[in-house]
C-alpha positions as CSV (number, residue, x, y, z in Angstrom):
1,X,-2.7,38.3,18.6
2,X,-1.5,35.5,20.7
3,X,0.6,36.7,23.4
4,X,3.1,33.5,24.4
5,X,4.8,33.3,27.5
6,X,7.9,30.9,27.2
7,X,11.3,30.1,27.4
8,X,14.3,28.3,25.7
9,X,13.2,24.9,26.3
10,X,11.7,22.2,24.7
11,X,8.7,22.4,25.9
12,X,8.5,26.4,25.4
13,X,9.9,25.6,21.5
14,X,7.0,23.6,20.9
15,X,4.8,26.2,21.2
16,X,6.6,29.3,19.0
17,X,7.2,26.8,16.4
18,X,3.8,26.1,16.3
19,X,2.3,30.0,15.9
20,X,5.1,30.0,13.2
21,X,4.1,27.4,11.3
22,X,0.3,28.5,11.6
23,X,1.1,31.8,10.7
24,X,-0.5,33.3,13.9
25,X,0.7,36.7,15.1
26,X,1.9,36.6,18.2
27,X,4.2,38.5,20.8
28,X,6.8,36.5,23.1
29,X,7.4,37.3,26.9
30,X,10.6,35.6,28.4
31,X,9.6,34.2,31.4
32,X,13.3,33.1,32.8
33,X,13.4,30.0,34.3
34,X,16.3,30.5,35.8
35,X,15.5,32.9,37.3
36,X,12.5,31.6,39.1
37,X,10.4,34.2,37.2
38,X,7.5,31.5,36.5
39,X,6.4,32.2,40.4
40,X,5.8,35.6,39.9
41,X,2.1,36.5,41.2
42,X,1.4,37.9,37.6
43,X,2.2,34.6,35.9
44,X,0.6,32.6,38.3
45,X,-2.3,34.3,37.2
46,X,-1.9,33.3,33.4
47,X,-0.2,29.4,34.6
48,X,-1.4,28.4,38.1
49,X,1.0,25.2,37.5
50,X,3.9,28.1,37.6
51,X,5.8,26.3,34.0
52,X,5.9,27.2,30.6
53,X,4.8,27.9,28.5
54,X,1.8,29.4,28.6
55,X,-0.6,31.7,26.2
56,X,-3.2,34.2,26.1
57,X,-5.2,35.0,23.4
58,X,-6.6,38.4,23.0
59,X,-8.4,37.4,20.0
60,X,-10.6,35.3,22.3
61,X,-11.8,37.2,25.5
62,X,-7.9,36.9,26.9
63,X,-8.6,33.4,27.3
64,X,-5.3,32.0,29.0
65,X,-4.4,28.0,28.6
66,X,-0.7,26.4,30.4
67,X,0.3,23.0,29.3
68,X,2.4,22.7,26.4
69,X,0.3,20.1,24.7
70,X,-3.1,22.0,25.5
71,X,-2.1,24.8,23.8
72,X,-1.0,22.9,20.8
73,X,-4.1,21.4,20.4
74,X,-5.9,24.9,20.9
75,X,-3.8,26.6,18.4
76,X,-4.3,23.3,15.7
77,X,-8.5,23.9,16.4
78,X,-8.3,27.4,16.3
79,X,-6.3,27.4,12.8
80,X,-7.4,24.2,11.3
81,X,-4.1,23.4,10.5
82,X,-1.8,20.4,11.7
83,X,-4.4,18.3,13.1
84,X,-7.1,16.4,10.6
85,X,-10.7,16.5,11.6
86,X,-10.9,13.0,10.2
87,X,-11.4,11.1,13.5
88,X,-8.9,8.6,12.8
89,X,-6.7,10.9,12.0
90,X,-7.0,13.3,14.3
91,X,-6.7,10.3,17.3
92,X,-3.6,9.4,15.7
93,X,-2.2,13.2,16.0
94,X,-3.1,13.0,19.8
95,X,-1.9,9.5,20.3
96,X,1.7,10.8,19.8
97,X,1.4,13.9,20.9
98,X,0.1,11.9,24.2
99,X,3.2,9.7,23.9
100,X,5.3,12.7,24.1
101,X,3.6,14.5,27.0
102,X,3.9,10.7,28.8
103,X,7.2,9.7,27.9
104,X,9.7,11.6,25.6
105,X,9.3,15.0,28.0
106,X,9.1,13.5,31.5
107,X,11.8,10.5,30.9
108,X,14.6,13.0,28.7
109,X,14.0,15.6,31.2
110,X,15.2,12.6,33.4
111,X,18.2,12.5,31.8
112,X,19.2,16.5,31.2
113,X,18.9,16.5,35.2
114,X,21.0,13.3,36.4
115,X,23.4,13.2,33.2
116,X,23.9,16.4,31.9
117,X,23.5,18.6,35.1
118,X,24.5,16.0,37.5
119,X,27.1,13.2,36.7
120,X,28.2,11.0,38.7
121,X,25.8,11.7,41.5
122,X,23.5,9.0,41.0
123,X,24.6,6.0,38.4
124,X,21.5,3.9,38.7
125,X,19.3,6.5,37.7
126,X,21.5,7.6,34.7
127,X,21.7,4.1,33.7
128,X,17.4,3.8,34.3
129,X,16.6,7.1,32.3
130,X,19.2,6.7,29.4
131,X,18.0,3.0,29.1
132,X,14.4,4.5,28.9
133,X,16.0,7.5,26.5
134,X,17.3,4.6,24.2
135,X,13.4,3.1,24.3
136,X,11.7,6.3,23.3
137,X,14.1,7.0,20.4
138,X,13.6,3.1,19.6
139,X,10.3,3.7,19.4
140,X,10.2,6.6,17.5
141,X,12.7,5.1,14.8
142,X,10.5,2.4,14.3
143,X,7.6,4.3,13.7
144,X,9.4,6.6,11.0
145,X,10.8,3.8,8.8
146,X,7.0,3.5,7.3
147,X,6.3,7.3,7.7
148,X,7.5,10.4,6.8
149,X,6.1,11.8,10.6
150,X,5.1,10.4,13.1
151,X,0.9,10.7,12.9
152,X,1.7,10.6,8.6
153,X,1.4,14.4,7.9
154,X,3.0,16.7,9.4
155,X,1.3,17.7,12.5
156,X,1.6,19.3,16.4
157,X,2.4,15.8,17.7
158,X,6.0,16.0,15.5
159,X,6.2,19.8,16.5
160,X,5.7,18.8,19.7
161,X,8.3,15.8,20.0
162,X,11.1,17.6,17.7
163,X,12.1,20.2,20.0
164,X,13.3,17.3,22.5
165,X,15.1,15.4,20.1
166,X,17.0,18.6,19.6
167,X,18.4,17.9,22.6
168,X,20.3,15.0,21.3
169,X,23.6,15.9,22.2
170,X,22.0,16.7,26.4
171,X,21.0,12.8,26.1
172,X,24.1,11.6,24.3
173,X,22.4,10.2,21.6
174,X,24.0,9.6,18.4
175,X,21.3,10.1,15.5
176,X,23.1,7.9,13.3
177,X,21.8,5.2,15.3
178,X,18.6,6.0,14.5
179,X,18.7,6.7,10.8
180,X,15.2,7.4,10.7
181,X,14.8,10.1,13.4
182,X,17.4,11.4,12.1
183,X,16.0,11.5,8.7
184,X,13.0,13.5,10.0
185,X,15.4,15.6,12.8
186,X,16.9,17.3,9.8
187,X,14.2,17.8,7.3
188,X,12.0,19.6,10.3
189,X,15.2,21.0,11.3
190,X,15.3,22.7,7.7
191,X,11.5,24.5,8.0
192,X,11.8,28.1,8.2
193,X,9.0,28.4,10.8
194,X,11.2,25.6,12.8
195,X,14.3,28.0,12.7
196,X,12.5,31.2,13.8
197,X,10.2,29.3,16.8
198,X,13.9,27.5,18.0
199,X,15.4,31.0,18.5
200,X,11.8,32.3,20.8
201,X,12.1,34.2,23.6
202,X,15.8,34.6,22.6
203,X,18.4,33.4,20.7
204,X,20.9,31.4,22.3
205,X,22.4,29.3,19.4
206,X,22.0,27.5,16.1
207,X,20.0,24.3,15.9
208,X,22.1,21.2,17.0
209,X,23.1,19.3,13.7
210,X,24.0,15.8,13.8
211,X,27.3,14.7,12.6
């Protein structure tokens, strides 16, 4: 039993779509963010960076892990599944799951906070981190129009970069400009284990579809 401490972010999505897709039993605990319930002294405990999402897994002495990207690449070891042991391939699974961690996360976070949450405020950095939004999803089209995901199979670096794109509408990206995100958006959009992780601690609405 893994027990998963998260939220409905992108970052915590990553994570419960992961243990669906591996088939891993697990039991969520909210930790609302909004709520500033990721400082409480018992979390700290489990997360000493105080964010989420974070595991621990009773299956293995209670060990504890925090970083989004940490954990996916426990759970992939632990399982076997979604990551190759084929060194090339298993580099190429962590070189975008890097590039997520690096870019897509930190620079579309950007964005949520100066465009969603506060327009107007500050134009310049709108205009830097939408710029830089535009880049990443540039990026990632480009990558898709010769593969069907991003490392070839299906893997924790798409699972870990979908839950951001999900955001599309925060960023106001239109997918059609991007025909091959989009593309992949919707068919990982469609996986059962994708549906049940989006909706982990709590449900809070249905997947964003594109027009």
């Amino acid at each position: 039993m893994i027990d998963l401490y998260t939220w409905t972010t992108p970052n915590g999505r990553k994570v419960s779509i992961a243990l669906e897709e591996m088939g891993l039993p697990y039991a969520s605990h909210a930790i609302d963010i909004s709520k500033d319930e990721q400082f409480a002294p018992d979390f700290l405990k489990i997360a000493p960076n105080n964010r989420i999402p974070a595991i621990v897994d009773r299956d293995n002495d209670n060990f504890s892990l925090m970083e989004s990207g940490a954990i996916l690449i426990y759970l992939a070891e632990k399982t076997g599944k979604f990551m190759s042991t084929d060194a090339k391939k298993r580099a190429r699974t962590i070189e975008w799951l890097m590039w997520q961690m690096g870019g897509v996360g930190p620079m579309l976070g950007q964005v949520h906070h100066f465009v969603k949450y506060n327009a107007g405020k500050a134009p310049y950095a709108e205009e830097r981190y939408l710029k830089e939004a535009n880049r990443l999803y540039g990026v990632l089209d480009r990558r898709l129009a010769d593969n069907e995901f991003v490392a070839g199979e299906y893997s924790i670096a798409d699972m870990a970069i979908w839950p951001w794109i999900s955001r599309f509408e925060w960023q106001t990206i239109d997918l059609s400009t991007y025909p091959n995100v989009k593309r992949w958006y919707l068919a990982i959009a469609k996986r059962p284990a994708t549906v049940k992780g989006y909706d982990q601690p709590k449900k809070v609405g249905d997947i964003p579809m594109p027009a």
